[in-house]
C-alpha positions in Angstrom: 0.0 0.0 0.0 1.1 3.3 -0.9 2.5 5.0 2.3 3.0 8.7 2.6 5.6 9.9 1.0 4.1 8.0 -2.2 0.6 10.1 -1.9 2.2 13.3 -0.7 3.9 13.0 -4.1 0.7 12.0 -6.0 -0.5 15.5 -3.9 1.7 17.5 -5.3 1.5 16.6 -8.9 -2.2 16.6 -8.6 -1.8 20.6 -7.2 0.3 21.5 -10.5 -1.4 19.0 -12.8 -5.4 19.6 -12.0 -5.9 22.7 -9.5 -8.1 25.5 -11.4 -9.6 22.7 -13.8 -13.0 22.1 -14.4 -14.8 18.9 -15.1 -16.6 18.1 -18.3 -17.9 14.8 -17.7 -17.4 11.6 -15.4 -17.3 8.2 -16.5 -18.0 5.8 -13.4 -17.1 1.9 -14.3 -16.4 0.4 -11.5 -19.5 0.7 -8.7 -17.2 -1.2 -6.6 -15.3 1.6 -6.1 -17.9 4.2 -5.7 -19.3 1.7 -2.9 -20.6 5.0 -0.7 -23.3 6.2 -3.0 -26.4 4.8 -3.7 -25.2 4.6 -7.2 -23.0 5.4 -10.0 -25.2 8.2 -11.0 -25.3 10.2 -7.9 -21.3 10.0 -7.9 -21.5 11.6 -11.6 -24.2 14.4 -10.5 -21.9 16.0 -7.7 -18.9 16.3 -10.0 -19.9 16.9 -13.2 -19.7 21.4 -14.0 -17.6 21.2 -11.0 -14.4 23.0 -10.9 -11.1 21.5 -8.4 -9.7 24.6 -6.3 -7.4 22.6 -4.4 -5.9 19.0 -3.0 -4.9 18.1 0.4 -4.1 15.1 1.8 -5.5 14.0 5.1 -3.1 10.5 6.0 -3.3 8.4 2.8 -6.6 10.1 1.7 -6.6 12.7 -1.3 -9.0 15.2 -1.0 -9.7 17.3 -3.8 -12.2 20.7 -2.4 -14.5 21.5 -5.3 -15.7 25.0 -6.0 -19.4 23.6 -5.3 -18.5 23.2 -1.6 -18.4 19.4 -2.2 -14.9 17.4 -1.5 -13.8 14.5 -3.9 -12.2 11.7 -2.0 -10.0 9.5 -2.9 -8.1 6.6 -1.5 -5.4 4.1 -3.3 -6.0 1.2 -1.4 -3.2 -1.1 -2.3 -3.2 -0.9 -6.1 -5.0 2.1 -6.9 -3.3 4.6 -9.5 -4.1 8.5 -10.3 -3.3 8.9 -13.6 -2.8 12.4 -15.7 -3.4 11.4 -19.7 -4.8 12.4 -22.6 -8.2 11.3 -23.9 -6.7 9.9 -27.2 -4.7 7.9 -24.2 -5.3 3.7 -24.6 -7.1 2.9 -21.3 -5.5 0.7 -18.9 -7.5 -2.0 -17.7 -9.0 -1.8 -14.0 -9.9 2.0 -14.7 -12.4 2.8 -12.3 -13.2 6.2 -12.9 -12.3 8.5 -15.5 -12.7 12.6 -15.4 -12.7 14.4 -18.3 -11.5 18.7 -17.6 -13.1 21.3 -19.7 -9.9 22.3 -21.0 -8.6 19.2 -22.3 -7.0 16.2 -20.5 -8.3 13.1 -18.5 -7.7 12.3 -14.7 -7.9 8.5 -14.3 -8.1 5.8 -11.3 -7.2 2.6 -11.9 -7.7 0.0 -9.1 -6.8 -3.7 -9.9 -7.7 -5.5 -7.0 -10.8 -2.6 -6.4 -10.0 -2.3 -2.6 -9.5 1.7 -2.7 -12.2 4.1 -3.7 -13.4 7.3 -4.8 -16.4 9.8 -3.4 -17.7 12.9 -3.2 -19.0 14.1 0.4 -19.2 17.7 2.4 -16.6 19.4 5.1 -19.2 18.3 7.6 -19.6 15.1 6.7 -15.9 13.9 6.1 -15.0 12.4 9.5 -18.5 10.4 9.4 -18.2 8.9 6.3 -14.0 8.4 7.5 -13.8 8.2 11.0 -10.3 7.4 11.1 -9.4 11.0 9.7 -11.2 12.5 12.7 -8.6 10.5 14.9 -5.1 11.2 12.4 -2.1 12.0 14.8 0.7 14.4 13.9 1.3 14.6 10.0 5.2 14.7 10.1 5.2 16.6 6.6 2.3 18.6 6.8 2.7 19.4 10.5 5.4 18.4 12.0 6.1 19.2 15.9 9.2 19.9 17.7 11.5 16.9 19.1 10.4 17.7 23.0 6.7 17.3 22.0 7.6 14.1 19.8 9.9 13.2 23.2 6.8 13.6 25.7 4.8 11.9 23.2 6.9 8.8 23.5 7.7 8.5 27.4 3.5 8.5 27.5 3.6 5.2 25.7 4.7 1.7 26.7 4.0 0.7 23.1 6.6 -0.9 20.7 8.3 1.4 18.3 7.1 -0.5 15.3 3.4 -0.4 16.7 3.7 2.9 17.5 4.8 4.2 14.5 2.0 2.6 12.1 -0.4 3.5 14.4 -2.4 6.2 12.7 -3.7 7.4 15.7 0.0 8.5 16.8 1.5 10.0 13.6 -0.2 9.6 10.1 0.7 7.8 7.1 3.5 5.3 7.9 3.6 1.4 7.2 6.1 -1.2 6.9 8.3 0.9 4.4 9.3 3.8 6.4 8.9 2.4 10.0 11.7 0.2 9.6 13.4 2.5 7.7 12.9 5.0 10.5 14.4 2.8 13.1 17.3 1.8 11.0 18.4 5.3 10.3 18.0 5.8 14.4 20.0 2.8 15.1 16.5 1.5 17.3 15.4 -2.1 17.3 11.6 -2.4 15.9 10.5 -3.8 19.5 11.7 -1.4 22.0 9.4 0.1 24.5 8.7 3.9 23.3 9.2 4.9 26.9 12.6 3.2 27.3 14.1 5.5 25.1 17.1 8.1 26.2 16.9 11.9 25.5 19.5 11.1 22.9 17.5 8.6 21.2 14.3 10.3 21.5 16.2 13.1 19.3 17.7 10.6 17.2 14.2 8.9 16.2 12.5 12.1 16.0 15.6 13.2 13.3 15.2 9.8 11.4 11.5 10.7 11.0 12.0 13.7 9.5 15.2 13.1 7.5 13.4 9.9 6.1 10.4 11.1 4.7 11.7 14.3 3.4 14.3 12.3 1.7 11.7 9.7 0.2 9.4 12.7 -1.1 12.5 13.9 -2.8 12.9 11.0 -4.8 9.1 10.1 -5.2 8.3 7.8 -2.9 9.3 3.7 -3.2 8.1 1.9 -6.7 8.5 -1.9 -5.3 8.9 -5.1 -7.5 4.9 -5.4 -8.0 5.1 -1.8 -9.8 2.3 -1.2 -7.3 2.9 2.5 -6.8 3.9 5.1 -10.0 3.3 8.3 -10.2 0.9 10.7 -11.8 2.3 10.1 -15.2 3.2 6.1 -14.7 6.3 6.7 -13.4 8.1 4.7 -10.8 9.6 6.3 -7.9 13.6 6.1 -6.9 14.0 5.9 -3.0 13.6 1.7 -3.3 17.5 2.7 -4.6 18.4 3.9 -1.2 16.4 1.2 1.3 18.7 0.1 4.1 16.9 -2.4 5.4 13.4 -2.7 4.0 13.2 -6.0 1.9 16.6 -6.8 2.3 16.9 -9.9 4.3 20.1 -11.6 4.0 21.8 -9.0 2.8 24.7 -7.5 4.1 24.0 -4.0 5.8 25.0 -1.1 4.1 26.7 0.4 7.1 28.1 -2.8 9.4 27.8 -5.9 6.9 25.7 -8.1 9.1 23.1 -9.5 7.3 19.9 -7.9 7.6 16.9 -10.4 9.4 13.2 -11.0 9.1 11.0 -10.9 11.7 7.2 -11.4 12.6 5.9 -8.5 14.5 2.8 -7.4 15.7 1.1 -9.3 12.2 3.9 -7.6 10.5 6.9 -8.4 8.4 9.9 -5.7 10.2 13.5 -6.0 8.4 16.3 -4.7 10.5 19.9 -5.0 11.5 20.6 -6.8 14.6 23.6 -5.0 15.1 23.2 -1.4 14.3 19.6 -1.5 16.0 19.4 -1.7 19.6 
């Protein structure tokens, strides 16, 4: 599943790409995917004459405000795509969803395995129809927060630093990618307690985490061997070039040699260095 810094890209090519444009016409194919509305019709209604005035992201949720008042949410699920093309485009198979701008130009989603989705729904009503959003923690792009917060955050919690740092509820938009990443970069095993942590580790996490994802925007997020994740125009992302640890068992760590391990945690696969994580 696409984790953050793979949808904060998809963000910001969305906010050069299809900010200011209006909507001609929706095509709706796959109802699976519209799942929140009665039916495909109702999704075309609210979206069709409708110009986009901007795109946020909210966790791993797109949300494009509509000059109507209306939001268009989207979600990639774990194979969704956004796609930026041409009408004269061939259309990939799985497309979901296809807008079509006044001014020329398609936006696409295209969902193989149909487990993301797209709607349209108000301000007001965005936390009931996602009540998850209403309970995000700390965005470490959009809003990040000063190391002694992070720190007090931390000695709160019993929790272990893997667990805590998927947990949506605590920051917002990591997975298996970036957590063990994370704690790589830190030099922090994957099943520490939060609150065992020094001051000097505390810094030294809270520094990974911002170092991390910053970097991993920079390159566009991780394209993985499934080709799960491109970008707005199809293209794959680089920082899979620079992974440490992630998906490289039995490989020889980039800074000691030791090879990296697997490990089951918390109904997650976690890759990490036994000897520069402690």
């Amino acid at each position: 599943m696409p984790e953050l810094p793979e949808v904060e890209t998809i963000r910001r090519e969305l906010d050069r790409e299809v900010v200011g444009k209006r909507i001609k016409s929706v095509e709706a194919i796959g109802e699976r995917s519209l799942r929140r509305h009665r039916s495909p019709k109702e999704f075309i209604a609210k979206l069709e004459g409708a110009k986009i005035s901007g795109v946020e992201r909210r966790g791993l949720y797109l949300v494009f405000k509509l000059d109507t008042g209306d939001l268009l949410v989207c979600h990639l699920g774990m194979s969704g795509q956004l796609r930026r093309t041409q009408a004269k485009d061939p259309r990939a198979d799985h497309t979901q969803v296809v807008l079509t701008f006044t001014q020329a130009g398609q936006l696409r989603f295209i969902d193989p395995r149909a487990f993301g989705e797209m709607f349209v729904t108000t301000p007001e009503e965005l936390t009931e129809e996602v009540p998850e959003l209403g309970e995000l923690g700390f965005d470490p792009v959009e809003t990040p927060i000063s190391w002694t917060v992070f720190g007090e955050m931390l000695v709160k919690r019993s929790t272990k630093l893997k667990a805590l740092l998927v947990d949506q509820r605590f920051m917002a938009g990591l997975g298996n990618i970036y957590s063990d990443e994370i704690l790589f970069a830190a030099g922090l095993r994957y099943d520490r307690p939060a609150n065992s942590l020094s001051t000097q580790e505390i810094r030294r996490l809270y520094r990974s985490v911002v170092e991390t994802l910053h970097d991993a925007v920079k390159y566009r997020g991780s394209t993985l061997a499934d080709q799960g994740y491109v970008d707005l125009f199809g293209k794959a992302g680089d920082y899979q070039e620079h992974h440490k640890v992630y998906a490289r068992d039995g490989l020889a760590c980039r800074r000691c040699r030791t090879p990296i391990q697997k490990a089951r945690f918390a109904n997650r696969t976690t890759f990490y260095c036994p000897q520069c994580q402690v």
